[in-house]
C-alpha positions in Angstrom: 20.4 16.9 36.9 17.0 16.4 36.9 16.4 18.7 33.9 18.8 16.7 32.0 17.1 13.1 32.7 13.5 15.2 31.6 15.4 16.1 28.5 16.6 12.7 27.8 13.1 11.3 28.4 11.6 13.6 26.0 13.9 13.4 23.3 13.4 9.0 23.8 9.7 9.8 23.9 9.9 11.9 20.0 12.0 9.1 18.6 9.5 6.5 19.7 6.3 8.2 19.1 8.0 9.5 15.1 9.3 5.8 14.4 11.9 4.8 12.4 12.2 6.7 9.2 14.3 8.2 6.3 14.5 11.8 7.5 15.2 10.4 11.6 18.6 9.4 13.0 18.3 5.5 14.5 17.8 5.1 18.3 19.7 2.2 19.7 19.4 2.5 22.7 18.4 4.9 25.8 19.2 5.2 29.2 18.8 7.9 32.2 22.1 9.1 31.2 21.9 9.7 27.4 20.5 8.2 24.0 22.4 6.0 21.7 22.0 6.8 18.0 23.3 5.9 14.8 26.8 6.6 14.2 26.3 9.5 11.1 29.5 9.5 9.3 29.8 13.4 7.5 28.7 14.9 10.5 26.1 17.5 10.9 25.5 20.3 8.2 26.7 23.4 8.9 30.3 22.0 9.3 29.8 20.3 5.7 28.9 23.4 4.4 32.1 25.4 6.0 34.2 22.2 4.9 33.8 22.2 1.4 34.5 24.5 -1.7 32.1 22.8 -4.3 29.0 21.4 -3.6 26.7 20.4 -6.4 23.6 22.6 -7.1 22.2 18.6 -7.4 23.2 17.9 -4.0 21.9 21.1 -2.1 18.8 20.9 -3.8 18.3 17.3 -2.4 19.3 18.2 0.8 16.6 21.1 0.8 13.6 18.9 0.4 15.0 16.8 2.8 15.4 18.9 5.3 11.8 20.5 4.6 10.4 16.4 4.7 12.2 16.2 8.3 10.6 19.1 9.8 7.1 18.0 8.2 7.7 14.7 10.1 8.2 16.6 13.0 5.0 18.6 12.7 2.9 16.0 11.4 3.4 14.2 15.1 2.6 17.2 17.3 6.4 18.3 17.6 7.6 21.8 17.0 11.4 21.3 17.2 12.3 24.7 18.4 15.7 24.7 17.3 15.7 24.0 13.3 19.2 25.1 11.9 22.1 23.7 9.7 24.1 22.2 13.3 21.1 19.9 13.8 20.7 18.1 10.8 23.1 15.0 10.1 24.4 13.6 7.1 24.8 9.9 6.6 27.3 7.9 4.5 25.3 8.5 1.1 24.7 12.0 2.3 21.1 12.4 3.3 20.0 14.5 5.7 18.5 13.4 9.1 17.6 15.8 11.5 18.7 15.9 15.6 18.2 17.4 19.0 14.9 17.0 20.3 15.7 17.4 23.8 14.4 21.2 23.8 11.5 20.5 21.5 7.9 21.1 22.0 5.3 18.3 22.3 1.8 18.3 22.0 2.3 22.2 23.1 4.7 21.6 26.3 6.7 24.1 27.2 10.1 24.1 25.2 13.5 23.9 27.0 15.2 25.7 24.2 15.0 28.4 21.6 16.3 29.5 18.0 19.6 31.3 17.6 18.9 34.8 16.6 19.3 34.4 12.7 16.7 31.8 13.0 14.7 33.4 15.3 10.7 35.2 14.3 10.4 38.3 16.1 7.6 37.9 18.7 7.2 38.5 22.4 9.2 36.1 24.7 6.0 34.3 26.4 4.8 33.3 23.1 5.2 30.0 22.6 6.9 28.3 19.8 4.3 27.1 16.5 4.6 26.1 12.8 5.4 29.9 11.7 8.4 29.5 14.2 10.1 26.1 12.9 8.9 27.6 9.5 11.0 30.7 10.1 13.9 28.5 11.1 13.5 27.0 8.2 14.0 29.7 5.9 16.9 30.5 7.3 18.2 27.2 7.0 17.5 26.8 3.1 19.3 30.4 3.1 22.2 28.9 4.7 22.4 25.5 2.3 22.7 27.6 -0.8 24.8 30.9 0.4 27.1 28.7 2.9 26.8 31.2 5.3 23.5 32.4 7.6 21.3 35.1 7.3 22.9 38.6 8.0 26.1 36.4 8.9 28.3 39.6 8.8 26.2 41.6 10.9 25.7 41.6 15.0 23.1 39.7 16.6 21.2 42.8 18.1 21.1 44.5 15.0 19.9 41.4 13.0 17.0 41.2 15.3 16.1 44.8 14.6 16.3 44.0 11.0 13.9 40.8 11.4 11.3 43.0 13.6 11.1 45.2 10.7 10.6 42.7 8.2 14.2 43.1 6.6 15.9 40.2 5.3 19.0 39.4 3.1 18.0 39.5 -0.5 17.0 35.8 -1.9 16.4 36.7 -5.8 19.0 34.5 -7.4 18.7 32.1 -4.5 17.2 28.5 -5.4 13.8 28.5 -4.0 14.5 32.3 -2.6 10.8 33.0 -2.8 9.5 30.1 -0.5 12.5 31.4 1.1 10.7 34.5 1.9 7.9 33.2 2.7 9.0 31.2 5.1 10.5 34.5 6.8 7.9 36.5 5.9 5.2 33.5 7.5 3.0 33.4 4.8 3.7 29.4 4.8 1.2 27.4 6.2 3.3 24.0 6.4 6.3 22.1 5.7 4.3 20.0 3.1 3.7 23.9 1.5 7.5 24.3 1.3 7.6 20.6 0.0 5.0 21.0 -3.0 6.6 24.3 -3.7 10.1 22.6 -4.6 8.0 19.9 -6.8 6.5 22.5 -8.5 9.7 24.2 -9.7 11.6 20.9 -10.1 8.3 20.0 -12.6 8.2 23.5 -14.4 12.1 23.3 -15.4 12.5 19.8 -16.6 9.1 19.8 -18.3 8.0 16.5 -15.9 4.8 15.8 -15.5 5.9 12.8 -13.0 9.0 12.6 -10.3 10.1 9.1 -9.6 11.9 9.7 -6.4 12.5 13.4 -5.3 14.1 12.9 -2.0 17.5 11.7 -4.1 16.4 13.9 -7.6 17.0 11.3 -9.6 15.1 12.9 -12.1 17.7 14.9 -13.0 20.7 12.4 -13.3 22.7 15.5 -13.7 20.3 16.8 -16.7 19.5 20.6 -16.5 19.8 20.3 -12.7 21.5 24.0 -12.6 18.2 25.5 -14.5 16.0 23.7 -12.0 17.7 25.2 -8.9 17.2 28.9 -11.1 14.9 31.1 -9.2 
């Protein structure tokens, strides 16, 4: 019981400290026994992605630079989430993505109540404490999972997907949008979440010939235009 009101006081304590904003799911309200938030009407990601047949290239390729803008929020305020995968990000009624579940986070280096699920997991020893190359990690395999539908090594068992990951083996990400900051991310020769950010403006840039991007987080740039050719690896 008392863990439980520590990890409600936490999770209050990130949504306070972050603020409102875009990428965050609205407090209302918090109490010893839970936090009130904003009612989120298409629920959280992964289910989405199981839900539905055809998704537009347009639409994952938003929701990939959103999801890399909510975990450089995170970051940016001394919070390494600890648990970054499809489950915890939310999508609202325009279907944006807002990200969830801080009660297992890290702040300010505190020590985390949770962990990453194997597939999202950077091989390390178990006192290690969670960084930036471990969100970053998660992260990878979370863009993985927007544009293949399923996760990393899905097919495979647990144990033997962390043998693969210790040994630096991972699912092949060639014809992936953004498979090589994919790989990166796995690989942890990302520095930030702002890296993974500037990487997807850099493609986005290259294929439509755009020197300027009015509003990235929606790509209205592409209006449907070429948007297939900029998700291209």
């Amino acid at each position: 019981m008392e863990n439980h009101i520590l990890d409600i006081a936490k999770e209050a304590s990130i949504y306070h400290r972050v603020g409102p904003h875009e990428r965050l799911v609205r407090i209302l309200d918090h109490s010893r026994d839970g936090l009130i938030l904003e009612y989120m009407k298409n629920g959280d990601l992964k289910t989405y992605l199981q839900a539905q047949d055809l998704i537009p290239m347009s639409l994952k390729l938003k929701w990939a630079y959103q999801i890399a803008q909510a975990v450089s929020l995170l970051h940016s305020n001394g919070i390494i989430h600890c648990d970054i995968k499809p489950r915890n990000f939310l999508l609202d009624a325009t279907l944006n993505i807002k990200i969830i579940d801080f009660s297992g986070s890290s702040l300010d280096g505190s020590k985390p109540a949770s962990g990453e699920g194997t597939r999202f997991y950077l091989p390390r020893h178990w006192r290690d404490p969670p960084t930036v190359a471990t969100d970053l990690f998660a992260l990878g395999s979370t863009l993985y999972e927007v544009f293949q539908g399923t996760s990393p090594y899905e097919e495979i068992p647990s144990d033997q997907v962390e043998e693969r990951f210790k040994r630096k083996e991972f699912p092949n990400v060639s014809a992936i949008p953004y498979g090589q900051i994919i790989k990166q991310c796995w690989l942890s020769q990302v520095d930030s979440a702002e890296h993974v950010q500037a990487f997807m403006r850099d493609i986005i840039r290259s294929k439509l010939n755009a020197d300027y991007i009015p509003h990235l987080d929606g790509l209205d740039i592409a209006r449907g235009m070429l948007i297939d050719q900029v998700g291209s690896p």
